[in-house]
N, C-alpha and C positions, 0 to 999 in steps of 0.2 A: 293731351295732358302734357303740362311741361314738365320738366323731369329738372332734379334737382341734386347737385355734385358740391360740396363743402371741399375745397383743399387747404391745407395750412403749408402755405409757402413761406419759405425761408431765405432771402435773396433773389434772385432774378426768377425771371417765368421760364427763362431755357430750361428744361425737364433734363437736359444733360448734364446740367451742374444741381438739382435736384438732390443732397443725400440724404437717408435712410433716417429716418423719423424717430425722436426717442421720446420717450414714456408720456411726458408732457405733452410732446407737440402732436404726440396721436392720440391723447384725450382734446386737444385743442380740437384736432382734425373732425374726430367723431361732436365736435359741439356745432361746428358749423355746416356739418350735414346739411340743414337746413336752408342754407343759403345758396343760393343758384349763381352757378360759376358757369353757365354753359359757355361762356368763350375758350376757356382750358377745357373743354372737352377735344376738341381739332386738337391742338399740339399735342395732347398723351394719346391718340389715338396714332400719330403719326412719331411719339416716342417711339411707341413699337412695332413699327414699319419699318422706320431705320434699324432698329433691332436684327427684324429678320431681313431684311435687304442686306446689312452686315454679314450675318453669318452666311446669309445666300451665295454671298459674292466672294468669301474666304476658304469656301466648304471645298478643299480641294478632292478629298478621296472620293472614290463612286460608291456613291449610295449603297447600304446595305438592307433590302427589303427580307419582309416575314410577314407571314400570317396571325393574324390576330383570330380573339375568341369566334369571331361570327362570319370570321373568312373572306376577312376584305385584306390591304394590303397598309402594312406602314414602314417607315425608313428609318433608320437611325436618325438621319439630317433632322424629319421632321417630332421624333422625340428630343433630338438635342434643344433645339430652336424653341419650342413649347417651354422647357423647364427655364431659359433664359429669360421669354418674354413674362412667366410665371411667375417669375421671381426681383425682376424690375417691376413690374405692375402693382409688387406688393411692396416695394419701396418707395409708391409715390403716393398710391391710395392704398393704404394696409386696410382700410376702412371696408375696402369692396372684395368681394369673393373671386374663384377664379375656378374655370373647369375648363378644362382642355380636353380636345377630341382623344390624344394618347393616354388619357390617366393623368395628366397633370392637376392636382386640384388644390388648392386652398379656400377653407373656412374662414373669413374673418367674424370677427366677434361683434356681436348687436349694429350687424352693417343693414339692418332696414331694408334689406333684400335686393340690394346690389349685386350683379354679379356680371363679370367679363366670361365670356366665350370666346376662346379661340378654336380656329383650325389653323394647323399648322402648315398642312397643301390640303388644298380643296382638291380632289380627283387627284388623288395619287397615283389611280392606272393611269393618266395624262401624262404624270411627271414620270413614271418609268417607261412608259416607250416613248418619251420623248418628245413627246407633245407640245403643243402653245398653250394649253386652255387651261392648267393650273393654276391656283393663288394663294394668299394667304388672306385668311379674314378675321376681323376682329371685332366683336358685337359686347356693347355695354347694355343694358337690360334691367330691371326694375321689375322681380318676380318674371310675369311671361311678358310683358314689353319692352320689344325692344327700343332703345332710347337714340341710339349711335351706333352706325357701323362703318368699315371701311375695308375693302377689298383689294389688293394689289395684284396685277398678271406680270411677273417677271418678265417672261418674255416678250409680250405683248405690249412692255411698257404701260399701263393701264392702270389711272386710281382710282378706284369707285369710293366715294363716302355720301353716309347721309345722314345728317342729323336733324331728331324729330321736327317737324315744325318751322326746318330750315330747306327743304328741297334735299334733291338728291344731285350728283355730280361725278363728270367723268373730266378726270385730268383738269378739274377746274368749271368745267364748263359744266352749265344747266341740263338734266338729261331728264327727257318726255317718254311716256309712252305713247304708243298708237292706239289713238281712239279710231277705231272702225268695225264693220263687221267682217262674219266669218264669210269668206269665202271657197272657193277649191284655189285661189292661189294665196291663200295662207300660212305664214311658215307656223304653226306651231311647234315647242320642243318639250318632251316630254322624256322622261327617266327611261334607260334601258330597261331593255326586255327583263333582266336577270334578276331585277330589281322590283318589277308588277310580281315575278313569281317567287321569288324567296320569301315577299312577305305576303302570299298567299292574296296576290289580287288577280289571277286570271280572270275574271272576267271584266276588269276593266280594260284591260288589256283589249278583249273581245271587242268591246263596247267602241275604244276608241278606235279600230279599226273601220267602224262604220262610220266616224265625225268627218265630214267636207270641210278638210284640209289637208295641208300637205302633214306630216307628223315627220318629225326629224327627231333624231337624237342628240341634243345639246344638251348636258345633263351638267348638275351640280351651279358653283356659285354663277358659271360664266353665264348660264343659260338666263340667270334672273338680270344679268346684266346688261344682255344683249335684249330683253322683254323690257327692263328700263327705258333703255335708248330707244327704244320702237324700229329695234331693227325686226323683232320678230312679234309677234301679234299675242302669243301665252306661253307659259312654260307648268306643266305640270310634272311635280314633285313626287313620284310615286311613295318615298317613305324618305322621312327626315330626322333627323337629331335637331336641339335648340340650335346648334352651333352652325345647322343647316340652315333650316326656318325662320331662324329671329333675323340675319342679313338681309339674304333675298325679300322676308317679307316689308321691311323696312325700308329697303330701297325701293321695291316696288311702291310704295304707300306717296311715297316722298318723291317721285317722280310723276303721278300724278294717277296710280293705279289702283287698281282692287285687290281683295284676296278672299280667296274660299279654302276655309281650314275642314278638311275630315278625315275623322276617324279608320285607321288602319281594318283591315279583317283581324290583323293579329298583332298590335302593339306592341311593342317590346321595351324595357328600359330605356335605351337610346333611341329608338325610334319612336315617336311619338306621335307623329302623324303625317300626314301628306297636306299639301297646298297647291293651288291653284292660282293662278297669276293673271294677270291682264288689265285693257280696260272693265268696267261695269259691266257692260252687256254681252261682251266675249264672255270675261269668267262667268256672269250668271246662263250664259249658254252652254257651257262644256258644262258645268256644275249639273243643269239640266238633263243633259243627255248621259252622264255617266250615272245620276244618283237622281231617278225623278222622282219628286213625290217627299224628299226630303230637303229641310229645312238649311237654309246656309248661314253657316257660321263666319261672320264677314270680318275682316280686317284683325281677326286679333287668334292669338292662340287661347284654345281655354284652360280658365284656371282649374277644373277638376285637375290636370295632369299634375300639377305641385305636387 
């Protein structure tokens, strides 16, 4: 599906000299909806890269973390950052929605089901001890497809983007998965432990303990990214947010992979479901062994969750 982005530009394409759209020019905007800009999809997707590369790089004080409602961890840095890129995003397409993994959110009005996802760090336990495997990601989306994403590892130096229908890409370059089968020298990555049992999946847990391969913990955006590049062979998502799902599975798709979408034991508002990653025949084979007898819901999120 090609997807389809209207902008009402005013002077140059640089999205830094870009200002804030008035009454006219966002009925303009909302008329040409219909018109397919996907070359301006890259530069505002990387408007808001430099955004948080900015504050990333300004952010003097040490991070101040808390616990949120369901007991995971977030920073000041990364609520600061969210309401910034929240807020330019709504000064260039006011047309598109916006939901942020901290509570950031904007409605826009009769936007045809646009909406941006960000996360503002992906694995924020990474980013407090200090870790390399953080990023920031940012998913354009059309209902539950996503359209566009783009991934940055600070430290790692690392830019994952991928737009539909365009390939997927690392720092530029073309990024493949690994077509092969499952072996015992397999690296698959799969979600931590704490994460099968908070949303009540032990026995997949169980289950994958008995799969022939290695099973690692690479979790969160890095894991789908390293599954892109075929440095590892699958990543299974034990429970995901859109803000999760719509990247990873998009660069997976776009890189030249599969995906198997299923249902939680116990869904939750942000958590919506879990994924499965890989070539064809890898994912239709863990799919098998964890869930036999059931039916696979391929390449796309379902739309009952809307």
């Amino acid at each position: 599906m090609k997807f389809i982005i209207g902008l009402a530009l005013y002077g140059s394409v640089c999205f830094s000299s870009v200002l804030p759209m008035h009454s006219d020019q966002g009925a303009l905007a909302m008329q040409s909806i219909l018109t397919f800009k996907e070359e301006l999809t890259l530069p505002i997707l990387h408007e808001a890269l430099n955004l948080f590369k900015d504050s990333y790089n300004q952010w003097s004080a040490i991070p101040k973390f808390e616990l949120k409602q369901d007991g995971s961890l977030v920073s000041d840095f990364e609520k600061d950052v969210e309401e910034k890129i929240c807020n330019r995003l709504k000064q260039i397409t006011p047309w598109i929605s916006f939901q942020g993994e901290e509570g950031t959110n904007y409605q826009a009005d009769n936007n045809e089901g646009y909406k941006w996802y960000v996360d503002p760090i992906d694995g924020t336990i990474s980013f407090k001890n200090d870790l390399d495997t953080f990023a920031f990601t940012l998913t354009l989306s059309h209902g539950l497809s996503p359209l566009a994403m783009i991934a940055y590892f600070p430290r790692l130096d690392k830019t994952y983007h991928a737009i539909e229908g365009q390939g997927a890409y690392c720092n530029g370059q073309p990024i493949k998965v690994r077509i092969d089968e499952i072996n015992t020298h397999n690296v698959i990555a799969r979600s931590d432990d704490y994460v099968f049992k908070t949303y009540n999946s032990p026995h997949t847990l169980e289950q994958l303990s008995t799969f022939p391969a290695i099973l690692r913990t690479y979790t969160d955006i890095h894991a789908y990214c390293l599954a892109a590049e075929g440095k590892i062979t699958a990543k299974i998502d034990a429970a995901g947010a859109l803000w999760d799902l719509m990247p990873g599975m998009l660069l997976m798709l776009e890189s030249g992979g599969f995906s198997s979408f299923y249902f939680m034991d116990t869904p939750t508002e942000d958590c919506y479901g879990s994924l499965i990653v890989g070539s064809e025949t890898v994912v239709k084979r863990i799919h098998d062994h964890l869930y036999p007898g059931k039916d696979i819901i391929c390449n796309k999120i379902p739309e009952q969750l809307l």
